[in-house]
Every structure is written in structure tokens, then in C-alpha cells.
C-alpha positions, -999 to 999 in steps of 0.1 A, spaced: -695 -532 187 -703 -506 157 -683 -482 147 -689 -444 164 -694 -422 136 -704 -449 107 -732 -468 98 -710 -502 96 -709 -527 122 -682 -540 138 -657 -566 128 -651 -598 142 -620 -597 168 -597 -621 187 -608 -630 218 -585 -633 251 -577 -663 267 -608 -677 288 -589 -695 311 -576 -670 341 -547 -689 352 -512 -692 346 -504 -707 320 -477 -734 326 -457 -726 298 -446 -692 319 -418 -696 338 -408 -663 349 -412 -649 384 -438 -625 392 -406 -602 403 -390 -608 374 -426 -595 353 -424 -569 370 -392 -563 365 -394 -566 330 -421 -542 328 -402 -514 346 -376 -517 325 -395 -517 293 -411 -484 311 -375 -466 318 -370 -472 279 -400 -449 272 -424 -480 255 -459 -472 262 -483 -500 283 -495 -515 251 -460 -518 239 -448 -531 268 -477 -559 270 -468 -566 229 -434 -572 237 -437 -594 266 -464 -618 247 -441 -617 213 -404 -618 234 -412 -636 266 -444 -659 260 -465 -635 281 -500 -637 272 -514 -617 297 -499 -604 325 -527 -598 355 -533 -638 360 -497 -643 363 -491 -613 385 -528 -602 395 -521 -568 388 -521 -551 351 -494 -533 338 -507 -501 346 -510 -508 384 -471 -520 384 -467 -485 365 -485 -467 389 -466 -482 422 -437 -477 408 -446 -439 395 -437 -444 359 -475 -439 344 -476 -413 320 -490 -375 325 -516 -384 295 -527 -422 289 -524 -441 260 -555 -440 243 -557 -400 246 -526 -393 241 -527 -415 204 -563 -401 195 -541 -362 201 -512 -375 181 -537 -385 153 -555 -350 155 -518 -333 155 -515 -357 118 -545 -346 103 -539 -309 110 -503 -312 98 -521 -328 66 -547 -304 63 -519 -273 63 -507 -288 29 -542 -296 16 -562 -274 24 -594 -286 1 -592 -319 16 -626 -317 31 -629 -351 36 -603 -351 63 -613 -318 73 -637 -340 83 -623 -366 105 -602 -342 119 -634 -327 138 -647 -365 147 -611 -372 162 -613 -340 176 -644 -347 193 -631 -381 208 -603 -361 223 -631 -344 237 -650 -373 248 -621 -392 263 -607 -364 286 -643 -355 296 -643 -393 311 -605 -392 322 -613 -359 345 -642 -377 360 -615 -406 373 -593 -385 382 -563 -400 352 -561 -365 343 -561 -328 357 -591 -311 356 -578 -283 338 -563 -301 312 -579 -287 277 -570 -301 241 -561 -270 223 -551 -275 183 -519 -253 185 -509 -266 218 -507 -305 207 -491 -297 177 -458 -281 197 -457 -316 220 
């Protein structure tokens, strides 16, 4: 897939297991996953966190063959999802950066920049997370407001 605001194409990328089964290697429960997940979730780690630590510490590849739900859905039962998910709330952190960076460089128009493209992501991504429902419909990026989260 090319890049959104280039004129590259993409890079080659690893690709997930083909096989959807458990893998034999995997002997955990699925209570104990989940388990492991929830806790991971009380100690504030992020989905994607939680999914690198369990394939790096545990031998997890993937969790929804083993459990047949995602980690999300396991977040969700048990009412630990975040307000904002992941992916929006890392493209605002990034936005929060480059305006942090622009304050002290001000003639950096090159990330002047970038800081309108990530901007319009944000934009983008919350249009699309209001229209499932992830997010409040009132819920507006504002500059000064994701810089004092």
C-alpha cells in the first residue's frame, strides 16, 4: 500500500501466520490469555503492547485463533478499552510533538508541514471512529486541548 501523502510506494512487510490454528507450541489456557491480557491492561500497556509482550514473553503469536476473540474484545467485556483508541490517540500524541517542536523552531516549515498532514489524519481517523460509534460524537481534536493531556 503507498504512502498517503507521498509519491513512494510501499515497503515490503511481514506477513501473519497463514495457518489459523493454534499453534501446538501454546500451552496456556484460553483463561489464562485472557488473564494475562487483563492484567497487562490494569498496568496501563496499550493493545499493541499487550499483543508485543505476549508474542515476545509468552510465545503468543496471535491471540484470536487461540482464544477466537482479539484483544480488544477481551478489553471491551471486561470494560478496560480506552476512551480514545490506539491509533488516534498516537497520531494526537505525534501532533502534540510536532507542535511542542515547532514552539522552539519556529522557521521549521518543513515540519510546519507535517504537522498539518498529521493533523489531518487526526481528522480523518475520528471522522471514521464517530461513524462506528469507538468515539463520542462530539469529540473534536483541538491543538491546545491535546497538548494539556
Amino acid at each position: 500500500m503507498g504512502r498517503l501523502h507521498t509519491h513512494n510506494h510501499g515497503k515490503s512487510h511481514s506477513i501473519r501466520p497463514i495457518d489459523p490454528k493454534k499453534p501446538e507450541w501454546v500451552k496456556q489456557t484460553n483463561d489464562e490469555i485472557e488473564g494475562l491480557i487483563i492484567k497487562y491492561a490494569k498496568e496501563g500497556m496499550t493493545s499493541s503492547q499487550i499483543g508485543i509482550k505476549l508474542r515476545d514473553q509468552h510465545a503468543i503469536p496471535l491471540v484470536k485463533p487461540i482464544i477466537n476473540k482479539g484483544i480488544k474484545e477481551v478489553l471491551i467485556e471486561n470494560k478496560l478499552n480506552p476512551e480514545i483508541p490506539d491509533d488516534l490517540n498516537n497520531i494526537v500524541m505525534k501532533a502534540v510533538n510536532l507542535q511542542k517542536h515547532l514552539k522552539e523552531n519556529r522557521s521549521d516549515n518543513r515540519n510546519t508541514r507535517a504537522l498539518e498532514l498529521v493533523e489531518a489524519k487526526v481528522h480523518r481517523l475520528s471522522t471514521h471512529y464517530k461513524k462506528t460509534g469507538e468515539i463520542d460524537q462530539k469529540w473534536k481534536y483541538k491543538s491546545v486541548v491535546a497538548q494539556l493531556e
